[in-house]
C-alpha positions, 0 to 999 in steps of 0.5 A: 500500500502507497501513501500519497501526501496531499498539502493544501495551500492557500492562493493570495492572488489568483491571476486566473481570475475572471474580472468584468470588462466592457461588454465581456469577461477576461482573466485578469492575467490577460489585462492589457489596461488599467483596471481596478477591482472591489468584491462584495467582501470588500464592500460589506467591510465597511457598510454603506448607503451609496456605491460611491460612498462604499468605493472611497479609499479602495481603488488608486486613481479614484477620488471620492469627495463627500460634500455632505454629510447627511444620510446617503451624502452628496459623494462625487467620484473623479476618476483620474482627474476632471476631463472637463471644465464645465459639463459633467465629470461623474464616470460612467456607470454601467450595471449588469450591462445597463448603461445608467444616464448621467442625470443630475438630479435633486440636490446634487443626488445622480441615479447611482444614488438608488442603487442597493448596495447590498446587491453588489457582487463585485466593482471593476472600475475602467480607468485607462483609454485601453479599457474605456474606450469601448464605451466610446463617447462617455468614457473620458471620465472612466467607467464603473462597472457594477455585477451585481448578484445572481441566484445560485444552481446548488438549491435553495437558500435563505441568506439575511444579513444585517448591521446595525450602526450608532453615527457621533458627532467626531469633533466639537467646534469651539464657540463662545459661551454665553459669558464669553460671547457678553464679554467680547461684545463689551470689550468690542464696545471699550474698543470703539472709543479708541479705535473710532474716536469720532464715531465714539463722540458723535455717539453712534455706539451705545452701551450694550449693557443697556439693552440686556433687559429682555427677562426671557433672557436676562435677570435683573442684573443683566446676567443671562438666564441660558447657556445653550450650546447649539452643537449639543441641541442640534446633533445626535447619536445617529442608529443605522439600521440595514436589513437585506434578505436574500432568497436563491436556488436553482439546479444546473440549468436554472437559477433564481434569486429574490433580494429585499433589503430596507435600510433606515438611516437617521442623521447627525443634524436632528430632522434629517434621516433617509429611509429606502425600500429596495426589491430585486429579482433575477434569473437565468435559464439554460432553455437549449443547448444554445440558447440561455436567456436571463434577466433582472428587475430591480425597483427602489423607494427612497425617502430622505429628509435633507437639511442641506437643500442646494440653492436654498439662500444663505440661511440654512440649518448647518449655518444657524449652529455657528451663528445662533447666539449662545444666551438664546433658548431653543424655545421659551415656555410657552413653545415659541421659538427662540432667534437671534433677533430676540436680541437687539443689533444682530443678524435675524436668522432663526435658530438651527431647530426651528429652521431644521423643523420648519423648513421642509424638504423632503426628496421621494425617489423611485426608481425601476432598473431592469434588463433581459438577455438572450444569448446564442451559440452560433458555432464553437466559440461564437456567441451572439448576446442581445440585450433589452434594458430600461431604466426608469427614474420618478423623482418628487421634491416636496418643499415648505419654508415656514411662516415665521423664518426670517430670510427663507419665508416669513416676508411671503407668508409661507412658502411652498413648492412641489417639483417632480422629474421623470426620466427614462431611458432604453437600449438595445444591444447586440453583439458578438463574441468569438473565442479561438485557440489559433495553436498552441501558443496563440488565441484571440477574442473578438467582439463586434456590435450594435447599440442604440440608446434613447433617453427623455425627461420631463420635469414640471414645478408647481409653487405657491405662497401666503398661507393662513397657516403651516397646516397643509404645507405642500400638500395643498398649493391651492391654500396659498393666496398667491399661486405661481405659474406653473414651469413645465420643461422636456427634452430628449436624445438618442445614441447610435453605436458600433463598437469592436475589440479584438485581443491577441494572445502569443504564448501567455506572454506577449497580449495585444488589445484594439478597441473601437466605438463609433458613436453618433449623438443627436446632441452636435450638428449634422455635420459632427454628430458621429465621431470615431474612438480608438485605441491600442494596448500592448502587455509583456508578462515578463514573469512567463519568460524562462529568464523568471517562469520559476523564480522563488520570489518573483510570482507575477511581473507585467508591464503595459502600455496603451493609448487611445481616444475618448470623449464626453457629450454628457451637454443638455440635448439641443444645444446645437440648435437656437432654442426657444423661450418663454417672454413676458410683456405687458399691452394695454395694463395687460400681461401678456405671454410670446415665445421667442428665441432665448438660445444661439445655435451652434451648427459647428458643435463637436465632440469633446476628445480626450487623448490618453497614454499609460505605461503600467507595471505591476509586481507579485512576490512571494507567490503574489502574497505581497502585490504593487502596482504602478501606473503613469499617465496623461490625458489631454482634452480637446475641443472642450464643451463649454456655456461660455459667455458672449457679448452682451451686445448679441442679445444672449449672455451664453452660447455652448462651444469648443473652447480649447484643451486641458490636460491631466497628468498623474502617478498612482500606486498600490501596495496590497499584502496578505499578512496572516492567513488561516481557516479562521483568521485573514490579514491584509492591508491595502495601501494606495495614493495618486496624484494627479495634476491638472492644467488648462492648456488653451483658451479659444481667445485665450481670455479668462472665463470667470464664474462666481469666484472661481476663473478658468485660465490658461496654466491654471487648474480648472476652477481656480478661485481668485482674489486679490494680491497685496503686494505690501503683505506679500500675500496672493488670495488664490487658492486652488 
């Protein structure tokens, strides 16, 4: 009898992995671009309620800034750099195949906002022209690939899976107290007689001790009666509560699965909170031997109420913290509330509660995403996949600034507004797949394809003011005395696209990829609507030379280059053409509404390019238990697409043109290590950090183009802002 010894090691680093691509699938040994991978493991880590939110900090070469910090945040993701100066910069987005539009809606929200996380099976995030330029015109941002799960052939299974989380407030801000705040507006009064002797004299300043007889804040002796730290009466202890359930099964030909998840976040500013409801179903059938159809069907409601409304004025709840006055209550005894303007000589602004309580913004969004395929094995080794996919977007902003609030509505009596948006869009996609070992030492892939896209919006606001009271708020316009004119707006566009790829493989050392898309958008004018993408990437795996094929500490070595061509039409549809726009006049005391031409045409209109090179090399030691990865890369942007300013003697303020080129230069880097690894216990770190600059090249004109505080200037960033230069002090008010 033999004994045969088997020993079971553990794999840090599989290069045979599978990862998603545009339109297909490829070993990640096989990556001839800059990809970037995150696996539901990762995401479940470090829950959250957006996918932009959970991507923060786990991919080199993409930033994600959080604006706000209210349940669900305002997350922005840029993807080595901002490609344009003033149409959008958000990646694309792409799950299960299904190309999300880029709409900005709500208070700065996109639809990536809606989606379940819980859902997620994996995120490969395209950065480089090699593997974006598949997606042709909308891929100069990068794009984001989601996978999300499916159901399982091994029978049925029940999953549920919860976390529960408590939000604090990390760090106070230091602020007066009441005894500190009195004291600095008595030193403020000593100061004046000697600083403003003649303003002293004249008698323009007055004792502010002599006003501090309110006794619903002051004692007898002028002391005050409250101590309120804003900070404490504002936040909170925030409980998260997420549940996500999950039913699958299946058999070798069928698999199913049924996903509910509800999650309910409160926020750390009081008043504020998100609460969604989300359901899913997919399902895959191997009908024949060739033919396999499948599909999903995804559909969330979400509710938030949001204390930080975009556009709103100066007077926001966030803002009262600092501002409010410390000697003021939240409320007298008998339930009114307290302000700054129960003092005399300041600044009028409500306290943060009653702003929180009374101004009302609520943001309802539901959304609908669903897609179903078929694919067909033509011969060995060609594949043909059809596509059909919608996504439908119903957003509603419900809106009432209260009666009583200084410098929101209390000068109109109320104010209230109801504003709903809907967006939809298709596509149908067709291509095909072949796959061919040509011998032993070579292979290709191939894929070829159609695509067409159609996306229309509507979007209409109904507004109301001076109410009896804040009963009804946004539930009833009609209570208002003084009703607004109804605003209605449309609009639409469409996408046609071919697209194709080719991958040569020589001796699993040597990789080839070219990709092309054509794409024509309704957007340009006739004679710039279809514009061409390529591009050409090259890789040596250096590790499967005889020279290091059984090196001891060297597991993986490869170096990559490419190049190619992108673009960005991501502008509002029509800008091509003249536009026409609401006037009002008056004839005979009598208003009078005309429509006449608000918008310039631009026939001459053009894709915005962007022009990409990256060199990459990444290392694997130790049988890839310790992995780096190094990329260098430039993108310039041409031809970029901007609403820029024209003389006001045209009659228009703004026409949407080509204006010149910016460029992006950077370096990322990866370290990942697997530390300590047993059937009980994983170790790993990941570490990453780029840096990316970025310059605007050329300026049609080359004169400056400002924009509130910011400017857009030829060797500058985009988006500077600007100030002034003091040469005494030797200080420049420029920050970028």
């Amino acid at each position: 009898m033999n004994d045969i010894e088997i020993l079971l090691g553990y794999s840090f680093s599989d290069l045979s992995e599978v990862v998603v691509v545009g339109y297909g699938t490829q070993r990640k040994s096989d990556l001839t671009g800059s990809v970037g991978s995150v696996s539901s493991e990762a995401l479940e880590e470090r829950p959250s309620a957006s996918l932009n939110q959970a991507l923060s900090g786990r991919i080199q070469g993409v930033n994600v800034s959080v604006n706000s910090g209210r349940p669900g945040g305002r997350a922005n993701i840029r993807i080595r750099g901002n490609t344009s100066v003033s149409i959008a910069n958000d990646p694309l987005y792409v799950i299960d195949g299904v190309i999300i539009h880029a709409a900005g809606l709500a208070n700065g929200s996109t639809p990536i906002d809606y989606i379940n996380p819980n859902d997620i099976a994996s995120v490969e995030v395209l950065k480089d022209a090699s593997a974006t330029a598949i997606y042709g015109a909308r891929g100069a941002n990068g794009v984001i690939l989601v996978t999300t799960k499916r159901g399982n052939n091994k029978g049925g299974m029940i999953t549920f899976d919860t976390d529960v989380s408590v939000g604090v407030l990390p760090k106070k801000i230091p602020l007066l107290n009441s005894e500190e705040f009195l004291m600095v507006e008595d030193i403020a009064y000593q100061n004046a007689q000697k600083y403003d002797p003649t303003g002293w004299a004249n008698g323009i300043y007055s004792d502010p001790k002599l006003k501090r007889t309110n006794p619903l804040l002051f004692d007898a002796n002028g002391n005050p009666l409250h101590n309120t730290d804003w900070q404490d009466e504002s936040f909170r202890k925030a409980v998260t509560q997420n549940y996500q359930l999950g039913l699958t099964g299946g058999n070798e030909k069928d698999s199913y699965g049924i996903y509910v998840n509800h999650r309910n976040e409160e926020g750390l500013m009081r008043e504020s909170y998100l609460k969604r409801y989300a359901g899913r179903f997919v399902f895959d059938s191997q009908i024949k031997p060739w033919l396999k159809v499948g599909g999903s069907l995804s559909y969330t409601d979400q509710k938030e109420s949001q204390v930080d409304p975009l556009g709103a004025g100066g007077i926001i709840a966030m803002r009262q913290v600092l501002e409010a006055l410390p000697i003021i209550p939240v409320q007298y005894s008998d339930g009114n509330w307290a302000g700054n303007e129960d003092y005399p000589g300041m600044e009028g602004g409500n306290n943060p509660l009653h702003v929180a309580n009374e101004r009302v913004y609520i943001v309802n969004t539901q959304t609908m995403l669903g897609n179903i395929y078929a694919n067909f094995n033509l011969a060995e080794g060609l594949e043909l996949r059809s596509v059909l996919a919608s996504n439908i977007i119903n957003q509603r902003v419900d809106y009432y600034g209260g009666r009583t609030l200084n410098y929101i509505a209390k000068n109109q009596r109320g104010d209230a507004s109801v504003m709903n948006d809907r967006l939809n869009s298709w596509q149908f996609e067709n291509y095909l797949t072949y796959n061919k070992d040509l011998d032993e030492n070579q292979s290709i892939n191939a894929l070829l394809g159609i695509s067409w896209q159609h996306v229309d919006r509507f979007n209409s606001t109904a507004r109301s003011q001076d109410f009896q009271d804040d009963y009804f708020m946004f539930n009833n316009l009609g209570a208002g005395a003084n009703v607004f004119q109804t605003l209605s707006g449309t609009s639409a566009y469409g996408l046609n696209s071919y697209f194709g790829r080719l991958n040569y493989n020589l001796k699993e050392k040597y990789l080839v990829t070219f990709t092309g898309r054509i794409d024509g958008s309704s957007k340009f004018g006739e004679a710039n609507r279809y514009a061409v993408f390529p591009s050409a990437a090259l890789a040596w795996r250096i590790s499967e030379e005889d020279f290091l094929q059984d090196h001891k500490t060297i597991s993986n070595l490869k170096l990559r280059a490419s190049y190619g061509v992108t673009g960005n039409s991501e502008i509002p549809a029509y800008q091509a053409l003249a536009g026409m726009g609401n006037y009002t006049v008056i004839f005979n005391d009598s208003r009078s509404i005309g429509l006449g031409v608000n918008r310039l045409s631009n026939p001459d209109l053009r894709w915005e390019k962007t022009y990409q090179t990256d060199v990459g090399l990444e290392l694997g030691l130790l049988n890839n238990r310790i992995s780096f990865e190094f990329d260098l890369y430039r993108k310039l942007t041409e031809d970029m697409l901007l609403n820029a300013p024209v003389p006001s003697s045209s009659g228009y303020s703004l026409v949407t043109r080509n204006i010149g080129s910016m460029e992006n230069k950077g370096v990322e880097f990866a370290l990942n290590s697997v530390n300590m690894v047993n059937n009980d216990f994983k170790w790993d770190t990941h570490f990453n950090i780029s840096i990316n600059k970025n310059k605007v090249l050329e300026l049609t004109g080359g004169a400056d183009i400002f924009s509130g505080s910011t400017v857009i200037r030829e060797g500058e960033p985009v988006s500077s802002f600007f100030g002034l230069y003091t040469r005494e002090l030797g200080i420049q008010m420029k920050l970028t």
